[in-house]
C-alpha positions as a printed NumPy array, in Angstrom:
array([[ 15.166,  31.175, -10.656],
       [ 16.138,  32.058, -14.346],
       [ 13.554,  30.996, -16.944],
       [ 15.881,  28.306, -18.412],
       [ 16.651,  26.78 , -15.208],
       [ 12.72 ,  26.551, -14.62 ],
       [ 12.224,  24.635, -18.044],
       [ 14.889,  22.383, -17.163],
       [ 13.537,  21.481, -13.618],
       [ 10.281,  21.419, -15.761],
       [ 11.412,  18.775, -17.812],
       [ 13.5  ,  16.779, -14.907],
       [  9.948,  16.473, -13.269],
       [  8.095,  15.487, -16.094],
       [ 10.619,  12.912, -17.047],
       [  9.901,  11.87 , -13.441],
       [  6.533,  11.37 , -13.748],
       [  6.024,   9.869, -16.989],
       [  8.652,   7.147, -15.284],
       [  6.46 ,   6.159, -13.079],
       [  3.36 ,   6.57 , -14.772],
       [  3.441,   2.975, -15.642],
       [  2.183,   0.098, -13.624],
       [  4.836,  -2.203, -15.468],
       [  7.604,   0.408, -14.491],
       [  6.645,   0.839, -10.693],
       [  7.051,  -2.942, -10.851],
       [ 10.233,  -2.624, -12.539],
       [ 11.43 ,  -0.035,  -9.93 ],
       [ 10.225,  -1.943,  -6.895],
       [ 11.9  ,  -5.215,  -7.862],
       [ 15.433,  -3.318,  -8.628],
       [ 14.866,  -1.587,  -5.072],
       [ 14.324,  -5.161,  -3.436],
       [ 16.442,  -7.403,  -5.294],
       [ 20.055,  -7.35 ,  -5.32 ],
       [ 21.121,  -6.246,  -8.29 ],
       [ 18.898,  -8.14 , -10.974],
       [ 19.699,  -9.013, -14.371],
       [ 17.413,  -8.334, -17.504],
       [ 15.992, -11.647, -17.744],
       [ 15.526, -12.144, -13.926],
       [ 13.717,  -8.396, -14.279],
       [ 11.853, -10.274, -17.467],
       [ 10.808, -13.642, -15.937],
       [  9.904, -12.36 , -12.286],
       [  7.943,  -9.572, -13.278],
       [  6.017, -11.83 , -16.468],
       [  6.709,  -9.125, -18.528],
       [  5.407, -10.379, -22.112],
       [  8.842,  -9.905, -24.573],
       [ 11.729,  -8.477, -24.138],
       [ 11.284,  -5.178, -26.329],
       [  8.85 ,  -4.15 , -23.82 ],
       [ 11.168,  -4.352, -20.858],
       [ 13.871,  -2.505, -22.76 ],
       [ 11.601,   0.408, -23.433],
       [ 10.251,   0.617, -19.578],
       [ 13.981,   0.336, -18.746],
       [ 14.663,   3.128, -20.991],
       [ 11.804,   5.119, -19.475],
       [ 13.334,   4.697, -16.23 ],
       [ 16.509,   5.718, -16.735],
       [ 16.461,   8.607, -14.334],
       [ 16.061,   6.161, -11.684],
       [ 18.181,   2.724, -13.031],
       [ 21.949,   1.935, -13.449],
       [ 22.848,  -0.662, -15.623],
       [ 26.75 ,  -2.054, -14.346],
       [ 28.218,  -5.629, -15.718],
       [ 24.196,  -6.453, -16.856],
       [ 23.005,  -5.745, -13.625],
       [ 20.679,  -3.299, -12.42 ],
       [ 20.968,  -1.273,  -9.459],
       [ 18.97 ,   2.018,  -8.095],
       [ 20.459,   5.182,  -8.813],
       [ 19.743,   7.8  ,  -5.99 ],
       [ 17.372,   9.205,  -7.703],
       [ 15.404,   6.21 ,  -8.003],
       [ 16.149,   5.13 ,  -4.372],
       [ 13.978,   8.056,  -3.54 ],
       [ 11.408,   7.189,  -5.726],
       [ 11.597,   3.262,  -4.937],
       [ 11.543,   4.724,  -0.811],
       [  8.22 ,   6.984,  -2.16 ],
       [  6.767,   3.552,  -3.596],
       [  6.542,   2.145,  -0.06 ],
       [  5.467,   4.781,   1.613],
       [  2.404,   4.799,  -0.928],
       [  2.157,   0.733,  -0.607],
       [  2.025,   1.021,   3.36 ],
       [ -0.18 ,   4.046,   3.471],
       [ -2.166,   1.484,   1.132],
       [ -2.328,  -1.015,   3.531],
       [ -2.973,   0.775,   6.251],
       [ -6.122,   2.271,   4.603],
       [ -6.939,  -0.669,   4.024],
       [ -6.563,  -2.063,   7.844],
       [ -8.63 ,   1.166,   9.23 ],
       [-11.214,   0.047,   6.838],
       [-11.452,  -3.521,   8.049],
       [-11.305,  -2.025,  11.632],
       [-13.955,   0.552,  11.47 ],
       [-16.227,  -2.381,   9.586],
       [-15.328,  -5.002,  12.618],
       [-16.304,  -2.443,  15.283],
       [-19.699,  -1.036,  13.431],
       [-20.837,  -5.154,  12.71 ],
       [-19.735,  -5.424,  16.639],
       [-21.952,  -2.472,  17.85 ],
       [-25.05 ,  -3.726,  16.144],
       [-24.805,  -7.377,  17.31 ],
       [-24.323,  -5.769,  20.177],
       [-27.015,  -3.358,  20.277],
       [-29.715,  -6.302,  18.727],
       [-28.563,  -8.667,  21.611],
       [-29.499,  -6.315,  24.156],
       [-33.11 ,  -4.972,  22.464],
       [-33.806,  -8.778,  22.   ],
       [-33.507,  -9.463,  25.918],
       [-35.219,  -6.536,  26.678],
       [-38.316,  -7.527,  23.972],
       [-38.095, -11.208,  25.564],
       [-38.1  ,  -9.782,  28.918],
       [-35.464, -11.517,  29.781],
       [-33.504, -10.595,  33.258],
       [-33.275,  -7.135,  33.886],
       [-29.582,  -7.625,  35.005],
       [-28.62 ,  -9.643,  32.219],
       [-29.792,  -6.862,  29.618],
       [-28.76 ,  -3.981,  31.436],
       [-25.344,  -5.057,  33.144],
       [-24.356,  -8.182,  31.866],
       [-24.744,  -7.973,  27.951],
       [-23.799,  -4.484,  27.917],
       [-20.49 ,  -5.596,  29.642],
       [-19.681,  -8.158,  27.08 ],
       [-20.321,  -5.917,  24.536],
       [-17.459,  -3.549,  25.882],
       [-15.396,  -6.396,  26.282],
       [-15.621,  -7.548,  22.918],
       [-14.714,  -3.884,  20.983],
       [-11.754,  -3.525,  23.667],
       [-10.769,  -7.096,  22.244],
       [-11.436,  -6.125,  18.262],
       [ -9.566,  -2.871,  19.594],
       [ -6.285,  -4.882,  20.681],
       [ -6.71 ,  -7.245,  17.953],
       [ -6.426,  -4.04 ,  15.595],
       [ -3.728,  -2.663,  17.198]])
């Protein structure tokens, strides 16, 4: 590629990022992308953006990614990607999230588990009970967390 070509890609993708910089924006962006076809002050009073200046300038920043048609406001297909990148971030989120949760249910699991079984075995309780029984229960209860996770 040409050296002016490269400073105008340069400048498409920091116009890009500085878009979505913005908390208030990515807001912006995801509402447009789930609502069909907003209006400024349904933008203004959904999102509790503060005054009306403020919107206008985050609307501004996003216009690589926003049409404005009849006072509605609609995706353009550049900002569909970008609204389709949003979720992907918000679900990878989530799952993080759920793998956390998951890993911390199992682990709190193990060592109930594991104190369970060291307690009958200090208490001398029934050999089969702490050898067969309570480690059988234990299994039973991750395969459940397990499914429950699934």
């Amino acid at each position: 590629m040409g050296g002016k070509e490269e400073l105008v890609i340069a400048d498409i993708e920091d116009e890009v990022f500085k878009a979505l910089d913005h908390q208030i924006r990515r807001n912006v962006l995801r509402y447009i992308g789930e609502a069909k076809e907003p209006t400024f002050t349904e933008i203004l009073n959904i999102l509790n953006i503060s005054d009306s200046p403020t919107l206008s300038y985050h609307l501004k920043t996003l216009s690589p990614f926003v049409i404005q048609q009849n006072g509605r406001y609609i995706l353009s297909p550049v900002g569909r990607a970008a609204f389709n990148l949003l979720l992907k971030t918000t679900m990878y989120n989530k799952q993080a999230l759920y793998m956390k949760k998951k890993t911390g249910a199992m682990i709190g699991h193990i060592a109930l588990w594991i104190s369970a079984i060291a307690a009958g075995l200090v208490m001398r309780v029934d050999s089969f009970m702490t050898t067969i029984i309570l480690p059988s229960l234990a299994a039973a209860s991750l395969m459940t967390i397990e499914k429950l996770f699934e």
